[in-house]
ZATIFI-984747 format. One record per residue: residue in one letter; x, z, y of N, C-alpha, C in turn. Coordinates in steps of 0.05 Angstrom, whole numbers, padded with zeros to 5 digits, always signed. Layout:
! ZATIFI-984747
AXZYXZYXZY...
! end
This chain:
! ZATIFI-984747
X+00017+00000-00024+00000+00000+00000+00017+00000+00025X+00007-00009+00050+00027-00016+00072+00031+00025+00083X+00056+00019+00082+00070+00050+00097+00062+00056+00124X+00054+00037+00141+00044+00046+00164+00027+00062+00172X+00028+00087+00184+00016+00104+00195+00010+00128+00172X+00025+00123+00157+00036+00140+00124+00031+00172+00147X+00054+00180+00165+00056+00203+00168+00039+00212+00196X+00018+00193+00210+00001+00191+00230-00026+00212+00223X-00033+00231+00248-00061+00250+00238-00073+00253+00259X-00094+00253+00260-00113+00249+00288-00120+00281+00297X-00109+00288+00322-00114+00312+00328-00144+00327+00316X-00160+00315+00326-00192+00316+00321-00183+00329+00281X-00176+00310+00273-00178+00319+00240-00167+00338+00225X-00140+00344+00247-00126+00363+00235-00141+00394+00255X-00153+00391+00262-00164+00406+00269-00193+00421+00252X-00209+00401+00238-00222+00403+00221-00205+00412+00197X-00182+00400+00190-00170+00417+00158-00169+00444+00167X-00156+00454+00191-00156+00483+00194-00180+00490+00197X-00200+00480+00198-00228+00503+00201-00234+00500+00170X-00224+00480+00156-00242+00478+00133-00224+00505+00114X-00193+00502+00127-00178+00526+00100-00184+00547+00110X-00207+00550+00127-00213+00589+00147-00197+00596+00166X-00182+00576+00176-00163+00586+00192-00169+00576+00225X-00156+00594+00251-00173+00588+00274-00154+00567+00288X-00155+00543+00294-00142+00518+00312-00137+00538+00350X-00106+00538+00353-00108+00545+00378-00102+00530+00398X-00125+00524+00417-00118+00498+00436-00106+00510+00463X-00097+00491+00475-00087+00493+00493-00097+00520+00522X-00124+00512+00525-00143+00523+00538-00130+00558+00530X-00146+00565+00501-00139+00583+00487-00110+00600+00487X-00090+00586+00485-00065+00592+00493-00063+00607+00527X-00076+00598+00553-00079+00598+00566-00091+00625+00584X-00109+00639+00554-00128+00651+00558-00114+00678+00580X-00122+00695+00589-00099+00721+00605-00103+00739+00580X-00075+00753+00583-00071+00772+00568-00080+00802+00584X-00091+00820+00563-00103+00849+00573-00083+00862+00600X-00053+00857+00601-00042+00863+00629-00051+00842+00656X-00060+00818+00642-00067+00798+00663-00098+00805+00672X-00114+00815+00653-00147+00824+00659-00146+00849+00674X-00132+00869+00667-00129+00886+00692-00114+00887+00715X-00090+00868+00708-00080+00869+00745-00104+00855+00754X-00124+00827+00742-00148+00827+00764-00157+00839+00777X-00170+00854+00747-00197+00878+00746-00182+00892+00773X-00161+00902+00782-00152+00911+00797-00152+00908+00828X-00144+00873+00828-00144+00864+00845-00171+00859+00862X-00195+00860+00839-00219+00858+00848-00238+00883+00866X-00222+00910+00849-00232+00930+00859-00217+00936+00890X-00196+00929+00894-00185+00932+00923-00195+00911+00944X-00210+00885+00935-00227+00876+00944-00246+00883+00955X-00263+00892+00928-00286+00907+00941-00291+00923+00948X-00265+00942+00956-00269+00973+00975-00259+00967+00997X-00245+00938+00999-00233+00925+01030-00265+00910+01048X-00274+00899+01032-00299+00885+01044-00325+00915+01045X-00324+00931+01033-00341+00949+01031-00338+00964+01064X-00313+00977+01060-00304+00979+01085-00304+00970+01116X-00300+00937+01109-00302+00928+01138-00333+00918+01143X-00353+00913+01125-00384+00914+01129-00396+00937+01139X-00387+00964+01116-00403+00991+01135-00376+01006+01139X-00363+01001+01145-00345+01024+01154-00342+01030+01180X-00362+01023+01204-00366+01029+01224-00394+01052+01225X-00406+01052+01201-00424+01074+01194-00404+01107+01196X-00384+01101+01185-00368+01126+01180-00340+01132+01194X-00335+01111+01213-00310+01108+01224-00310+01106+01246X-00296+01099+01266-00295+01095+01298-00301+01063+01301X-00321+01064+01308-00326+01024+01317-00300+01006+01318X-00284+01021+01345-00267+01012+01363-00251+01020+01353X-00244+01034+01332-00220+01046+01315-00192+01024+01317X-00172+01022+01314-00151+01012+01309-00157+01006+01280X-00161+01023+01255-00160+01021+01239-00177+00995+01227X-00208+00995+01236-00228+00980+01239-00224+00939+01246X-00209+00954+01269-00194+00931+01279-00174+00911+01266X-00157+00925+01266-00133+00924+01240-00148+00907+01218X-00175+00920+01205-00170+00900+01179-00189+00873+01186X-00201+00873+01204-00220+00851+01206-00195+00828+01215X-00188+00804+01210-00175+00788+01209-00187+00769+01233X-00208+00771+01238-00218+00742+01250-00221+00765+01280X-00206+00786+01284-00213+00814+01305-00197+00798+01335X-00193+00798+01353-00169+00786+01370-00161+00811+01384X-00157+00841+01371-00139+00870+01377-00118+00853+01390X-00115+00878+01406-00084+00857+01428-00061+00867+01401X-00056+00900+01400-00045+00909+01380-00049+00930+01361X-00051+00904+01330-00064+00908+01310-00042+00931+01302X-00060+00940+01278-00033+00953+01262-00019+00927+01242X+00004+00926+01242+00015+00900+01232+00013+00900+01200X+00011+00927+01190+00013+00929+01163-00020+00929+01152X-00038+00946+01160-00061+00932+01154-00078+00908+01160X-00066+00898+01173-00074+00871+01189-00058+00849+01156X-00035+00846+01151-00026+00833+01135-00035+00845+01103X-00045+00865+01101-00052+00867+01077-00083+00860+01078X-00096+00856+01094-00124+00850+01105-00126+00820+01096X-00111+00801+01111-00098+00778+01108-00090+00768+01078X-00079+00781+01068-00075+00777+01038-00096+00778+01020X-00116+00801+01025-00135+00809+01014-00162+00777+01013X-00163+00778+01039-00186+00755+01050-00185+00732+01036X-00144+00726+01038-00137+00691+01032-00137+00697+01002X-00142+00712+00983-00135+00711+00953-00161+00715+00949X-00183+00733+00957-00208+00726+00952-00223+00703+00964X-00223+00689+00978-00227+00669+00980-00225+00634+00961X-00201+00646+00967-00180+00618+00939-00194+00625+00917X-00199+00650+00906-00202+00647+00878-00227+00646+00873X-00238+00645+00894-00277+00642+00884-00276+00623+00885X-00260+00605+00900-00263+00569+00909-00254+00562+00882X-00230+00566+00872-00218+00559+00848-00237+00572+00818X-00253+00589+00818-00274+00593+00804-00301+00582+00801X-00303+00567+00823-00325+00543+00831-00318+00521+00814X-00292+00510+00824-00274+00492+00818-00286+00486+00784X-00263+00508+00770-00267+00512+00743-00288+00507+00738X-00313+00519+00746-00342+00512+00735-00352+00492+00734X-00344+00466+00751-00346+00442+00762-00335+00432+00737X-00306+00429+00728-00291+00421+00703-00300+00418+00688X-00326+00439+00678-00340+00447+00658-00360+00426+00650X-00375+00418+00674-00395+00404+00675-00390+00375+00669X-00404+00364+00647-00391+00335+00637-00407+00319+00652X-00426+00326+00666-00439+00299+00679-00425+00296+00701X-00407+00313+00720-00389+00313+00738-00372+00297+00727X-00346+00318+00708-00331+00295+00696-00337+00270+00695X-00358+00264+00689-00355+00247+00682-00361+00217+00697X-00364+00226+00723-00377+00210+00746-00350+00207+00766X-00333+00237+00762-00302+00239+00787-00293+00247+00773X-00277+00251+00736-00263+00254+00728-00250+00283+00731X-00240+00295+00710-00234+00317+00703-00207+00322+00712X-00186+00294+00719-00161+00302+00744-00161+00299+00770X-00192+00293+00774-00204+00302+00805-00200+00318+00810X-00218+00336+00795-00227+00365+00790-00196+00387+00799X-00179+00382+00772-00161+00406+00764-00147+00386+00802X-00144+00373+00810-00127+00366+00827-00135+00379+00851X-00164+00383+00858-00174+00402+00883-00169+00436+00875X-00172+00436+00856-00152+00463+00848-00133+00477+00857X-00116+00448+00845-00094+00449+00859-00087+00452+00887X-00099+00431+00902-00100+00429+00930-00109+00466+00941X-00130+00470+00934-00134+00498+00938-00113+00526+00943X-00098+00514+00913-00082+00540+00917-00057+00537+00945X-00055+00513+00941-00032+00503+00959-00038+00512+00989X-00057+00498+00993-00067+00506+01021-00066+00537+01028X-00088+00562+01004-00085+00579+01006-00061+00596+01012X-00039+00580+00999-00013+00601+00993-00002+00585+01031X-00005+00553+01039+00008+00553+01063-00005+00571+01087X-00031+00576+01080-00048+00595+01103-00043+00624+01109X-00038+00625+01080-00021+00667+01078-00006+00660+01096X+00015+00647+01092+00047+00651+01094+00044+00642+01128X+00027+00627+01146+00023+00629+01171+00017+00641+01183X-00009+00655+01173-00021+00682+01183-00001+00699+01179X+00006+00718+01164+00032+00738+01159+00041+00723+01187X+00063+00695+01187+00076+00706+01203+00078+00703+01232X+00041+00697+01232+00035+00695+01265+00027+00733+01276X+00019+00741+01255+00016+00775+01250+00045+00784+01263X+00063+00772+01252+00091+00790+01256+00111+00783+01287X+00084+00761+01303+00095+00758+01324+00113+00733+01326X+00114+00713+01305+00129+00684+01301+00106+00665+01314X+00127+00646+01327+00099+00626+01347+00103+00605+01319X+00075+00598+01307+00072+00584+01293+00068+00562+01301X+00060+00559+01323+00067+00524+01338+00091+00508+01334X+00106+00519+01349+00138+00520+01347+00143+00508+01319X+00141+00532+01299+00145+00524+01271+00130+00499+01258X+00099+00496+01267+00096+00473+01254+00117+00453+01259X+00118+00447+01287+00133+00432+01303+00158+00418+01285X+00176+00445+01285+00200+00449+01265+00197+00427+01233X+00173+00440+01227+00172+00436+01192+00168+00412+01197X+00155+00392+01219+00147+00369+01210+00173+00347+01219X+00191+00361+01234+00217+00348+01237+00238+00354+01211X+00229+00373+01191+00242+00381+01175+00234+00363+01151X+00208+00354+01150+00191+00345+01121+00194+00315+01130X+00202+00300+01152+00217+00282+01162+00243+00273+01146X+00261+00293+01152+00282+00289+01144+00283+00289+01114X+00265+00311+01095+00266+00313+01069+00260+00291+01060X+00239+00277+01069+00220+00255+01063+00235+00225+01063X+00259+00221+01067+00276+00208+01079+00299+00211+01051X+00303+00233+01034+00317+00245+01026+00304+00245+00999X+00277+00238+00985+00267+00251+00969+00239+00226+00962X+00250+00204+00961+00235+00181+00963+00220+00176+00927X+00241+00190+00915+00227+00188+00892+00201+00214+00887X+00209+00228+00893+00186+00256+00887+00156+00238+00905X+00164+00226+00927+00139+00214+00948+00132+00204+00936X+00143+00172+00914+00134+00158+00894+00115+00168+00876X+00120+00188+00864+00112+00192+00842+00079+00220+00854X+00084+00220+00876+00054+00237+00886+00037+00212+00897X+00054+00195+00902+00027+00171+00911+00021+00157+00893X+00034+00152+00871+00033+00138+00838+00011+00160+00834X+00007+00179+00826-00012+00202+00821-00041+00200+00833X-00037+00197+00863-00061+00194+00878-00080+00170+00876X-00056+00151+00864-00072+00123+00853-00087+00114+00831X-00067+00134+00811-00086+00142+00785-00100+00156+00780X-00108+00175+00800-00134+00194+00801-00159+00180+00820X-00150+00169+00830-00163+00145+00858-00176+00121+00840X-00162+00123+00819-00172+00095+00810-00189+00099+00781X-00183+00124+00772-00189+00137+00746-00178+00119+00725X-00148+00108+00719-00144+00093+00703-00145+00106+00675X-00132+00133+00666-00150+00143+00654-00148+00182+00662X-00157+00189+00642-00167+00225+00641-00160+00235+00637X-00164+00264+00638-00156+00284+00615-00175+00281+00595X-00172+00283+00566-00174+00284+00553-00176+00243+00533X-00166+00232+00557-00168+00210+00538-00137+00206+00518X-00140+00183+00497-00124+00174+00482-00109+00158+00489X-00082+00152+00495-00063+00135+00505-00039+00126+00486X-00033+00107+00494-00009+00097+00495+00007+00093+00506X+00031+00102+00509+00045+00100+00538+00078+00100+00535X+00093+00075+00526+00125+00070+00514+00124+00074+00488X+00101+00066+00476+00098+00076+00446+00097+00104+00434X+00095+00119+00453+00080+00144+00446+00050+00151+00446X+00038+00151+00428+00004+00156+00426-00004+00188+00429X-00029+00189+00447-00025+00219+00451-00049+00221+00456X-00059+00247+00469-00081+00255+00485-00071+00265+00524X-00079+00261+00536-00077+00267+00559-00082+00298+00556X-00057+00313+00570-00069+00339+00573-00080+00344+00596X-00056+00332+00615-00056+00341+00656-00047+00319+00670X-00066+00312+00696-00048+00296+00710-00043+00302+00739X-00021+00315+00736-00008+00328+00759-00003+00303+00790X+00006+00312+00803+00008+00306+00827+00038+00292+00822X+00051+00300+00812+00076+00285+00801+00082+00276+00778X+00066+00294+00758+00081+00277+00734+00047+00280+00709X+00057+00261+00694+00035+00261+00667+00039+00277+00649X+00025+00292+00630+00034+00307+00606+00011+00292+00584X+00029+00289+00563+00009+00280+00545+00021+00291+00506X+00006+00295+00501+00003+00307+00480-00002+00297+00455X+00014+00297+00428+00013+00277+00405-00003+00290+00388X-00007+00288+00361-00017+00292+00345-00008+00314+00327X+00020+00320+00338+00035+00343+00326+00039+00364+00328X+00032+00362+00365+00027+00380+00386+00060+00380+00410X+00068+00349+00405+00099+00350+00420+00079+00336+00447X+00095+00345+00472+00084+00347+00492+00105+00324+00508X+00098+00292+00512+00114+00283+00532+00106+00285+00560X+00123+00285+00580+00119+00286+00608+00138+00269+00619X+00107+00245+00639+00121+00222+00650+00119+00218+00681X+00143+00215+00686+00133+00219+00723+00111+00191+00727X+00096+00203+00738+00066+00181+00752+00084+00160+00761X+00103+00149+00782+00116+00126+00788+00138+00118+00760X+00136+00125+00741+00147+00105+00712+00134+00092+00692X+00109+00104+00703+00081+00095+00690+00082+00069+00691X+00094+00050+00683+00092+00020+00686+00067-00009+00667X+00066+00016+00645+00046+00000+00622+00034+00023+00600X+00004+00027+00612-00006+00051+00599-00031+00035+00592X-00027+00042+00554-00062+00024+00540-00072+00057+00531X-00101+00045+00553-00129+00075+00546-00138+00063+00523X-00138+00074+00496-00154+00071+00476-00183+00087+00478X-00185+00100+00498-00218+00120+00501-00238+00102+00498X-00264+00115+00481-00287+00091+00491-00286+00064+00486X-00272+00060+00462-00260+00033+00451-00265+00028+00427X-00268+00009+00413-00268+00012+00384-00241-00001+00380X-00231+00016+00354-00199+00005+00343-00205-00001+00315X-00186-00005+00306-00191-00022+00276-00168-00009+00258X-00183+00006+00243-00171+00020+00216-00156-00013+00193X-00133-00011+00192-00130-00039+00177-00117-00034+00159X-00120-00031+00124-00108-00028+00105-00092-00051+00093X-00069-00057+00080-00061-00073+00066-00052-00066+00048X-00057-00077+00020-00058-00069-00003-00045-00091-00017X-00018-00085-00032-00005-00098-00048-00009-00107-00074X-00020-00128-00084-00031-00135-00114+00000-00148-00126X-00002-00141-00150+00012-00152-00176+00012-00170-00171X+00036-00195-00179+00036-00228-00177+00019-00243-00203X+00019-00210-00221+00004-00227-00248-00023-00223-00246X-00039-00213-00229-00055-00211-00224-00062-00244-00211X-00088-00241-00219-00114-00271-00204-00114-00264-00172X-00116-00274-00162-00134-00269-00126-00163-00279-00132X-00159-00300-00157-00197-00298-00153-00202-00273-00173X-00195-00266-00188-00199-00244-00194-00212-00216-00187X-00195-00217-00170-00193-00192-00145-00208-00203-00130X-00213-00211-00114-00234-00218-00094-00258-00220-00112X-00271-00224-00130-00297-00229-00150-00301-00194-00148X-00276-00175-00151-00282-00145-00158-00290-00138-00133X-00274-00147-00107-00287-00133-00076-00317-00143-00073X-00319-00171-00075-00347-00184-00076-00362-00167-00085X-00363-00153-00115-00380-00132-00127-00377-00110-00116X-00364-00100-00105-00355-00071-00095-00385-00064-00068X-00391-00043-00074-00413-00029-00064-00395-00016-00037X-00387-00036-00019-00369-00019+00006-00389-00005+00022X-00415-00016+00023-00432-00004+00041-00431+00023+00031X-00429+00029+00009-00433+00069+00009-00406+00073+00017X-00388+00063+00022-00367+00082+00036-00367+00086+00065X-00392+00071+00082-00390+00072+00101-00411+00100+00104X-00431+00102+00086-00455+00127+00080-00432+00151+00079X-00410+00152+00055-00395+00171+00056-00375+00188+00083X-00367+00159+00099-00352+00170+00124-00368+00160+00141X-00382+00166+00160-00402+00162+00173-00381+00163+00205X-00359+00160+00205-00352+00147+00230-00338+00122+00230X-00342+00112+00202-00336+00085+00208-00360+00068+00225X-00356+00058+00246-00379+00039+00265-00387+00018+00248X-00373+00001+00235-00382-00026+00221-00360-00033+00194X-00367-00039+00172-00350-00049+00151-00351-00032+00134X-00330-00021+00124-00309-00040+00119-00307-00080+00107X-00292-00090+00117-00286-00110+00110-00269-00128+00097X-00266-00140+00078-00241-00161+00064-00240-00178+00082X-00210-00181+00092-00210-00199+00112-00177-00227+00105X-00185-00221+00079-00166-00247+00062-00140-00236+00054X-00118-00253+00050-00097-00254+00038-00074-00247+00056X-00062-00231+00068-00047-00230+00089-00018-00238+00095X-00004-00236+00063+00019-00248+00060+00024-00247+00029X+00039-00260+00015+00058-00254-00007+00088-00250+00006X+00107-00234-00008+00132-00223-00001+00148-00239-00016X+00173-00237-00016+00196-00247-00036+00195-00229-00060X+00176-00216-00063+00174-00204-00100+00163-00207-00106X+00139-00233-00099+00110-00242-00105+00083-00228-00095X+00087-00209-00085+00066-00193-00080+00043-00196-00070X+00021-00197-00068+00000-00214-00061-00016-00189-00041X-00011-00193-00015-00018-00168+00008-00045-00180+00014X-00068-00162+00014-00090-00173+00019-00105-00146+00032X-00121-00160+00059-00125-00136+00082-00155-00128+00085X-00154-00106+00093-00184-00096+00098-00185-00084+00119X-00215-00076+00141-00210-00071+00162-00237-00057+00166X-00239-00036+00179-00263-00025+00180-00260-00014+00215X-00281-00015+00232-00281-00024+00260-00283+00014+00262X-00278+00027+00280-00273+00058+00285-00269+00063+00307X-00272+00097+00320-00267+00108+00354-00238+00111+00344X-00224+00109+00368-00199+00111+00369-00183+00133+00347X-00203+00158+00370-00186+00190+00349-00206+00195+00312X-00217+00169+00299-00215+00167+00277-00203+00155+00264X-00189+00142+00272-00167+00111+00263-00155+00116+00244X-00136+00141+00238-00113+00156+00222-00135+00157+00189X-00156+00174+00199-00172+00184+00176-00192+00163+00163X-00202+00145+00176-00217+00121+00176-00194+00105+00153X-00170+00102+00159-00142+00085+00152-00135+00098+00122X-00133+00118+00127-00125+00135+00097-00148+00131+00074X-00175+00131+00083-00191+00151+00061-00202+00118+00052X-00189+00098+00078-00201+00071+00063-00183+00070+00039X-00156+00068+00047-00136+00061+00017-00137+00083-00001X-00158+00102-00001-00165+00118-00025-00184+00108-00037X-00201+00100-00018-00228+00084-00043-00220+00061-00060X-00198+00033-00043-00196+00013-00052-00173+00029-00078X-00154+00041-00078-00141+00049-00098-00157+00049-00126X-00179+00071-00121-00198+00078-00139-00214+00055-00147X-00219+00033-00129-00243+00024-00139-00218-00007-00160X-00191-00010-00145-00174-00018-00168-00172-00018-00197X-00167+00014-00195-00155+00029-00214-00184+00021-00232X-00205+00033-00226-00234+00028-00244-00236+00008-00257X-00224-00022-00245-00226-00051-00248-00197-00062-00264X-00183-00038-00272-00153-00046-00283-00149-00064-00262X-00137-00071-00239-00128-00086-00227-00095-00066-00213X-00071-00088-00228-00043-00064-00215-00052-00080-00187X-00031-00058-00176-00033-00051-00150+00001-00046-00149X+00014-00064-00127+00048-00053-00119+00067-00065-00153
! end
């Protein structure tokens, strides 16, 4: 039988063997999950939240209106002089609860496949992104307009500075506007099936600079967005499971073809029920220099069935051989 794709397994399937031996498949997501020190520094972070906002809603019930203190934490306050230390932890407080309810929206959005599936799921994780970014550039101005730094000035500075970088750093620019094009254009997703330098994968992420994509084995390539030169989306496609099967030279071909002719292929399509159409005999494909008489079959399939579609066909035709004495190799 042809060796190709001998050692090939469709994420999707091997994922089913582990549920079928009892055992739990850990995906990525899962990996991801926070650990019990990560749920309480939240839980933590949440409760200093809500004794900070508790505070500056009624804490003029129990405090001095005009307090400094009062003053101090309200952020949006224009105190000539704040206290600098609760003013910046005020500031911290505001810009992290904020971000993370936006970025909790976000996520919920992700979730939703009729979204995905209208602006794509590296829309999504990419305003995320954008979120945190922004968030973390807004701390870091506030702090240090708090501490008395003219942030004018500094913009000023940084954009003579991101000038010069920009000038300096033409490939990193490349590869964020290569990114913006492929999310702009939805060439493809997260979660679709690719090809990309002959590596077949699943899309995990598509970053702002670079691709990550993910095999069947669980090896992880990462391609900068501007090297992306020739990428085939197999998503939403039909592919073609194609067996070739080596007959004996002493064997007939009309022979063998009279036994497929009889062959009841339609129940193997009842049996694997993701084959779309066929399977099919689709003739004689080659003889070799040892006589061998290669004759092909092809059964039409979604992409991430291809591997299992491919295998379990050269299990039936084996068997339905073997039943018919017909050698084989």
């Amino acid at each position: 039988m042809s060796v190709e794709g001998v050692n090939q397994i469709d994420k999707s399937e091997l994922e089913k063997l582990i549920q079928t031996k009892g055992f739990s498949s850990v995906s990525k997501k899962e990996k991801e999950k926070p650990t019990a020190g990560g749920i309480m520094f939240r839980s933590v972070l949440a409760a200093i939240a809500a004794v900070y906002f508790a505070l500056l809603f009624f804490g003029k019930y129990f405090l001095p209106e005009g307090g400094e203190f009062l003053l101090s934490m309200n952020v949006f306050s224009d105190a000539e002089n704040p206290n600098r230390l609760i003013r910046i932890i005020s500031i911290v407080i505001v810009t992290l609860t904020v971000s993370t309810i936006l970025c909790a929206i976000i996520s919920m959005l992700a979730k939703s496949k009729t979204l995905t599936k209208r602006t794509g799921v590296a829309f999504i994780e990419l305003l995320g992104s954008v979120v945190k970014f922004v968030a973390a550039l807004v701390l870091v101005f506030l702090i240090l307009r708090t501490l008395g730094v003219d942030t004018t000035e500094l913009l000023a500075g940084l954009g003579i500075l991101s000038l010069i970088l920009g000038l300096s750093v033409t490939s990193l620019i490349e590869d964020i506007v290569a990114g913006a094009f492929i999310i702009a254009e939805r060439l493809f997703d997260v979660g679709d099936i690719v090809v990309a330098d002959g590596f077949r994968g699943t899309i995990l992420s598509i970053g702002v600079r670079s691709t990550q994509i993910e095999d069947q084995g669980g090896d992880v390539k990462i391609i900068r967005n501007s090297s992306i030169r020739s990428l085939v989306n197999m998503t939403n496609r039909s592919s073609y499971a194609i067996c070739s099967i080596p007959i004996s030279k002493s064997e007939s071909l009309h022979r063998v073809e009279e036994v497929i002719k009889n062959a009841n292929m339609e129940s193997w399509k009842e049996r694997y029920p993701e084959i779309d159409q066929g399977p099919f005999y689709i003739g004689l494909s080659s003889i070799d220099g040892w006589g061998l008489q290669w004759i092909a079959f092809v059964a039409i399939c979604q992409e991430n069935n291809k591997y299992y579609i491919q295998r379990n066909l050269n299990r039936e035709l084996k068997l339905l051989f073997e039943d018919n004495e017909i050698k084989v190799g």
